[in-house]
C-alpha positions in Angstrom: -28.3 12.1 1.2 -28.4 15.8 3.4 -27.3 18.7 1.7 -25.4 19.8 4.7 -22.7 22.1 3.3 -20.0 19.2 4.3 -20.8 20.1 8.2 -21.4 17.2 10.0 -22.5 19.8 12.5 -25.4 21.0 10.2 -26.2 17.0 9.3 -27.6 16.3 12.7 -30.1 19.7 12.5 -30.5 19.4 8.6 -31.4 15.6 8.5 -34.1 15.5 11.6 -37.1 16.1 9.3 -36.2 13.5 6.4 -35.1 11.2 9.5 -38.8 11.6 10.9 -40.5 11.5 7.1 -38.2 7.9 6.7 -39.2 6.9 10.0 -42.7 6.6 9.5 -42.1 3.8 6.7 -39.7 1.5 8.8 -40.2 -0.3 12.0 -36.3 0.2 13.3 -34.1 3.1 13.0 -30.4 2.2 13.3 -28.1 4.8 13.8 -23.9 5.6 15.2 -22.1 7.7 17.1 -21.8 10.5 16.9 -23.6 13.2 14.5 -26.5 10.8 13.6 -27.4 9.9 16.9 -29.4 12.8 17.7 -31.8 13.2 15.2 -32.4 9.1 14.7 -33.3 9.2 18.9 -35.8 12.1 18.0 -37.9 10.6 14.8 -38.0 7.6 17.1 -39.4 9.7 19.7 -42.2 11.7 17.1 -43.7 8.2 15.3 -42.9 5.9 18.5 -40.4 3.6 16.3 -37.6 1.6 18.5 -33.9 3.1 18.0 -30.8 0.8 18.0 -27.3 3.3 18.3 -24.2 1.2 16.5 -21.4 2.7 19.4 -17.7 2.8 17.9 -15.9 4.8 20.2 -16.4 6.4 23.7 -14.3 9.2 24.3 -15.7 11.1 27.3 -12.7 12.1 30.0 -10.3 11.6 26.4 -10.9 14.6 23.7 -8.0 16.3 24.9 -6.2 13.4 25.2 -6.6 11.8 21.6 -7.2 15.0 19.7 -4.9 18.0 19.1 -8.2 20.0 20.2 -7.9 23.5 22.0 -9.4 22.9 25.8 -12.2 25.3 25.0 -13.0 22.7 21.6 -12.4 19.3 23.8 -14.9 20.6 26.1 -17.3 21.7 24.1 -17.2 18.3 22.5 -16.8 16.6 25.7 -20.2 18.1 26.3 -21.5 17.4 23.1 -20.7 13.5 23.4 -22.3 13.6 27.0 -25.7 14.7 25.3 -26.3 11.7 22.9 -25.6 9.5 25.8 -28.1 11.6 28.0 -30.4 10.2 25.4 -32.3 6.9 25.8 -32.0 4.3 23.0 -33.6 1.2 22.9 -30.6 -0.4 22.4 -26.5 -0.2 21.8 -24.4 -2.2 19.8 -20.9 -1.8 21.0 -17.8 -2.6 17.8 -15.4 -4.2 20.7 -15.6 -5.3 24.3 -13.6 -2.2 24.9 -15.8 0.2 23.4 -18.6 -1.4 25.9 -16.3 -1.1 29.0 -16.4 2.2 28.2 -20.0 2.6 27.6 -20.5 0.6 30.3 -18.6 3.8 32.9 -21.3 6.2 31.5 -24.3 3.8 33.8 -26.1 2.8 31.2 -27.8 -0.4 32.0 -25.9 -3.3 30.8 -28.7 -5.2 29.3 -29.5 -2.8 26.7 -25.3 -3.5 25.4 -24.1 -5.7 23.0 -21.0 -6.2 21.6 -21.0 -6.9 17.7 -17.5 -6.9 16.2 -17.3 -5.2 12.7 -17.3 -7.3 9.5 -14.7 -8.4 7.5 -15.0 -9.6 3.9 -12.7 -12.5 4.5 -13.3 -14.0 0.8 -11.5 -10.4 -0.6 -9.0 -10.5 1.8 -7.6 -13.5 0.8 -4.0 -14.8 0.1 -5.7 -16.5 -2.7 -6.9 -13.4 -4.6 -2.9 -11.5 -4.1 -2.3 -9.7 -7.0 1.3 -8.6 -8.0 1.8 -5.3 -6.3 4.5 -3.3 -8.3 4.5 -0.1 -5.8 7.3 -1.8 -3.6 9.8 -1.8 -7.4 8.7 1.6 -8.2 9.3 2.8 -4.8 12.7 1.1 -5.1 12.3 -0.8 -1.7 12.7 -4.1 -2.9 15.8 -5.1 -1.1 14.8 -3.1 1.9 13.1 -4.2 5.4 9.9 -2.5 4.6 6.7 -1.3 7.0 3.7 -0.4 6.3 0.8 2.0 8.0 -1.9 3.6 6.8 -5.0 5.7 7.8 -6.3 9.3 7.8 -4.1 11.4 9.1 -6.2 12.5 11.6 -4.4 12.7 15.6 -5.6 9.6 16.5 -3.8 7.3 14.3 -0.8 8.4 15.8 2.0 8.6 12.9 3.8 11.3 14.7 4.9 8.9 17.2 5.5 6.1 14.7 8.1 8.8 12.7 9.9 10.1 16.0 10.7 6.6 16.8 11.8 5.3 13.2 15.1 7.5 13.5 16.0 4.7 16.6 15.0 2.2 14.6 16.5 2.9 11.0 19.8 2.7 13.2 19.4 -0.7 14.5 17.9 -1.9 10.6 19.7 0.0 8.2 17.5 -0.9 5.5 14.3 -0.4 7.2 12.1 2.1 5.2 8.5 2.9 5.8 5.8 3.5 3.2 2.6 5.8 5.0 -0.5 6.0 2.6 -2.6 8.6 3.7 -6.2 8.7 3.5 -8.6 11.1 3.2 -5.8 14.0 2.4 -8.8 16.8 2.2 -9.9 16.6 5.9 -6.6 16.4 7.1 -4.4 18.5 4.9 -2.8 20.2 7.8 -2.1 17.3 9.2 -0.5 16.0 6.2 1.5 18.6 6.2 2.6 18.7 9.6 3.7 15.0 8.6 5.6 16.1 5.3 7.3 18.4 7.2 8.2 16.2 10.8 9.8 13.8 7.8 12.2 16.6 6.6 12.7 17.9 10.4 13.8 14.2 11.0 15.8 14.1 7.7 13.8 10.8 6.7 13.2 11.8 3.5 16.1 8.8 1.6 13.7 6.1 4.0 9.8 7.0 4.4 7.5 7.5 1.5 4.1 8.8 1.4 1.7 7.1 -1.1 -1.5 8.2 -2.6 -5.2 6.5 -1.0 -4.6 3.1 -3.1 -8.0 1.5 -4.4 -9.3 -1.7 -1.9 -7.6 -4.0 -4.4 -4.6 -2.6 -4.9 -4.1 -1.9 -0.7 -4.5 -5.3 -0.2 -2.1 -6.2 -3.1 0.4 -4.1 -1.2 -0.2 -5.0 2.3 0.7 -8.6 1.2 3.9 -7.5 -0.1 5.4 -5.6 2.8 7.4 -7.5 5.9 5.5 -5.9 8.4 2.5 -3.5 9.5 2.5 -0.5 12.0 0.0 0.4 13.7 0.5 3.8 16.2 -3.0 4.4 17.1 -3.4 6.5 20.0 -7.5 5.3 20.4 -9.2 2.7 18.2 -12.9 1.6 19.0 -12.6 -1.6 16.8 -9.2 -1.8 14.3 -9.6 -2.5 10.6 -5.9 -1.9 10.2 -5.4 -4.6 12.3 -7.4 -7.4 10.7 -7.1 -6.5 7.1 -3.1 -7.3 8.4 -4.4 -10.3 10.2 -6.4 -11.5 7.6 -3.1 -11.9 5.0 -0.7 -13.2 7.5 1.4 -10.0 7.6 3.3 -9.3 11.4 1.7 -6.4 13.1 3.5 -3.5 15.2 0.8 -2.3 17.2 -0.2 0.1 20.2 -2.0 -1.4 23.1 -5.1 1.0 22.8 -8.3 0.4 23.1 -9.7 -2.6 21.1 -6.2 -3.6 19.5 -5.2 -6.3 21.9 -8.6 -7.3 21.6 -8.6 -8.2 17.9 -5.0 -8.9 16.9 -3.5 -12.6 16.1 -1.1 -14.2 14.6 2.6 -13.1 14.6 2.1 -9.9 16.3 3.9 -7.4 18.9 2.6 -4.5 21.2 4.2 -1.4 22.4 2.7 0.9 25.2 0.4 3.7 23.5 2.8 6.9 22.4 6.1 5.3 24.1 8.7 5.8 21.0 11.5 4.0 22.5 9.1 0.7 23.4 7.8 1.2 19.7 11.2 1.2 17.7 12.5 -2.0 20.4 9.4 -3.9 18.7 9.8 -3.1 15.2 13.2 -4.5 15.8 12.3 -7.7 17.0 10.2 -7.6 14.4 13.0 -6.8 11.8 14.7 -10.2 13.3 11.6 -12.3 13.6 11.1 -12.3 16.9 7.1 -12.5 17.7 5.5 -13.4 21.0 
């Protein structure tokens, strides 16, 4: 561990001499985007050691487009993403093919890319292993048509859009409600908020609850127990909301970004990225059954 102050900023200065101390012991340095990148590509430089970068998302020509960033900030970290890739690695391990499409737009030579999908402990998320989730009674939603999504609430995992189009579709289900569990509230707490108060704004108060983080176990638990998942992402390099629904046979609403259509299956439906209307039409088909 860096003491960096919790400034990921500070990491990539702070770590480079531990990185370089480390180094000299090991034979590969593995490191990810972003803030790591830059000090693992230097210690490999200093004691001559190959670098591998782990690559989960590419945003270039998107900051302003998947963050709520000022211009001024999306440029400056426009620029900053355009640096580590200025850098050479030995080699990049892309989560999705549609992380390394867009790796692939930044001319980096395509033999140095592989795509290695991110792991999923199938053996915990198991059918076999479902608990008896008690949430859905204490939430009182047992007789209703309930969805699920979860995340940070950072801008990219879209919620806003999901709540601006569940006013369509609590009139075409009446008793659809939506649980959102919201993780990593201390990052985000303005964006929580902003979320508490679109769901008064909306007056959705009587049909969407927000939950505490729930342990691994217990999210599982309650994932099996729901009637369907949402998943609003506006950018998603590889998708773990998406498999871990996958993985318990639970129908998935999801956005067509990025590395979704990629990893989905089973009973599943997509909308077009941020359109509402297209969003609440497929958590109605959903509501009746109706998968592709």
């Amino acid at each position: 561990r860096i003491n960096s102050f919790h400034s990921r900023y500070l990491f990539t200065f702070l770590s480079i001499i531990k990185a370089v101390v480390l180094a000299r012991k090991h034979d590969l340095i593995q490191t990810t985007s972003f803030n790591g990148a830059p000090p693992a590509w230097l210690a490999g430089k200093i004691v001559r050691k190959p670098v591998v970068i782990t690559v989960h998302e590419v945003w270039i020509n998107k900051w302003k487009e998947v963050t709520d960033f000022s211009w001024f900030k999306s440029t400056l970290h426009e620029l900053l993403e355009k640096a580590i890739y200025l850098l050479s690695y030995d080699h990049y391990i892309c989560v999705s093919n549609a992380t390394k499409k867009d790796l692939e737009k930044l001319s980096i030579d395509n033999t140095k890319i592989t795509t290695i999908y991110n792991g999923l402990d199938y053996n915990f998320w198991s059918r076999s292993l479902i608990g008896d989730s008690i949430i859905r009674s204490k939430l009182r939603l047992t007789n209703n048509f309930l969805y699920f999504s979860w995340g940070r609430p950072g801008p990219t995992k879209g919620f806003e859009y999901l709540l601006k189009a569940f006013p369509i579709i609590k009139r075409n289900v009446p008793n659809a409600s939506l649980v959102l569990m919201l993780g990593d509230v201390k990052m985000h707490q303005e964006r929580k908020d902003k979320i508490i108060s679109l769901i008064k704004e909306l007056q959705l108060k009587d049909c969407v609850k927000i939950i505490d983080q729930l342990s691994h176990e217990e999210k599982r638990d309650f994932i099996a127990s729901v009637d369907c998942v949402i998943i609003p992402s506006t950018s998603e390099g590889f998708g773990y909301t998406t498999v871990e629904a996958n993985s318990l046979d639970i129908p998935v609403i999801a956005s067509d970004i990025g590395s979704i259509p990629e990893v989905i299956s089973g009973r599943y439906l997509l909308f077009r990225t941020k359109d509402m209307p297209d969003l609440a039409e497929k958590a109605m088909l959903a509501a009746l059954g109706k998968y592709d």
